[in-house]
N, C-alpha and C positions, 0 to 999 in steps of 0.2 A: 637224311637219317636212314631210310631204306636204302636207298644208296648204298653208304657205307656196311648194312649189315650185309648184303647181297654180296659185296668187296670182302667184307673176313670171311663169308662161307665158303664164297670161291677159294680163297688164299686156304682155309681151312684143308679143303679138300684138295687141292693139287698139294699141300705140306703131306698129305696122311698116303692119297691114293696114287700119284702120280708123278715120275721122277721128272728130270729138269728137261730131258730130253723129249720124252715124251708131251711132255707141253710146250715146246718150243715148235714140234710137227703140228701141236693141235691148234696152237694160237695161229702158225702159220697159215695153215686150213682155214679155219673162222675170217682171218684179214682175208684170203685170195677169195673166198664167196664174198663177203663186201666189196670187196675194189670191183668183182665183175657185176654185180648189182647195182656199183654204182655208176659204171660206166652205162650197164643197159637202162638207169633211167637217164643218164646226161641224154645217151642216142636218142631218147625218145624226145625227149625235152627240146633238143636242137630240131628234128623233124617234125615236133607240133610249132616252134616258131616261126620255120620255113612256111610250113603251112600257111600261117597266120600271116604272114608278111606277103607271099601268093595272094592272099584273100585280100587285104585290107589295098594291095597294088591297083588291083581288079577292080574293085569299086572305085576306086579314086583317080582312076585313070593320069597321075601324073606321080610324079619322081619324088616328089615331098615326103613320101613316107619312110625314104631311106634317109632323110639327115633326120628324121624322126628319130626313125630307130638307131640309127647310131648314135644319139646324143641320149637315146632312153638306157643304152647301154654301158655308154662310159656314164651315167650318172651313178645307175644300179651299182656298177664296181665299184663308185667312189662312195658310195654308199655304204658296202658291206665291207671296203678296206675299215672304214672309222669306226661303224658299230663292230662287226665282227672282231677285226685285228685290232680296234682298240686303234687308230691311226698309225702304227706301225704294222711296214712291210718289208721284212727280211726274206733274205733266199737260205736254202739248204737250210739243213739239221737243226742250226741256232736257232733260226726262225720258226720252225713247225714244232722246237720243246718248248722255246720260250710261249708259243700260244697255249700249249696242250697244260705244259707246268708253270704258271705266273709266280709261284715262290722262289724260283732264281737258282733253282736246280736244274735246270737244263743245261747250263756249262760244263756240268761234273757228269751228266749224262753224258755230251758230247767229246767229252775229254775222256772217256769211257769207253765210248764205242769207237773214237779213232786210234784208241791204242792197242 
């Protein structure tokens, strides 16, 4: 429910104050600071497992900790493909509307933006 009213104010206000173009630069802006946010926490993320994977070597003094982790890792994926994606995994466009929009409006997007 806040949600939604935070969604009409927005809409409100780029309807009153700001034309099409101008919020097409601004949204742009807003994505390019997340996608680099998000890349700088994956780097750290992958550099704190290196770590971790270093450390847990080091005490263990044997090999076993790599089918560890590789089987901790394709588990996690298989994990987050079911809850997150819902068991389906598509590539391109189709795939990343149909997750974002589940009402079955992502085709008329896609059918949209490739024309």
């Amino acid at each position: 429910m806040v949600l939604d009213q935070i969604t009409n104010r927005l809409r409100y206000l780029k309807q009153k104050y700001i034309g099409n173009n101008t919020y097409m630069v601004l949204a742009s802006i807003f994505v390019g600071i997340l996608s680099g946010l998000a890349a700088v926490l994956l780097k750290h993320f992958v550099r704190f497992t290196h770590h971790l994977s270093d450390l847990l070597l080091s005490l263990s003094h044997t090999t076993l900790i790599y089918i560890v982790s590789s089987l901790a890792g394709i588990l996690l994926t298989l994990l987050i493909i079911k809850l997150l994606f819902k068991g389906k995994f598509e590539k391109g466009l189709v795939g990343i509307f149909s997750t974002i929009f589940p009402l079955g409006i992502s085709r008329n997007l896609c059918l949209k933006a490739n024309s």
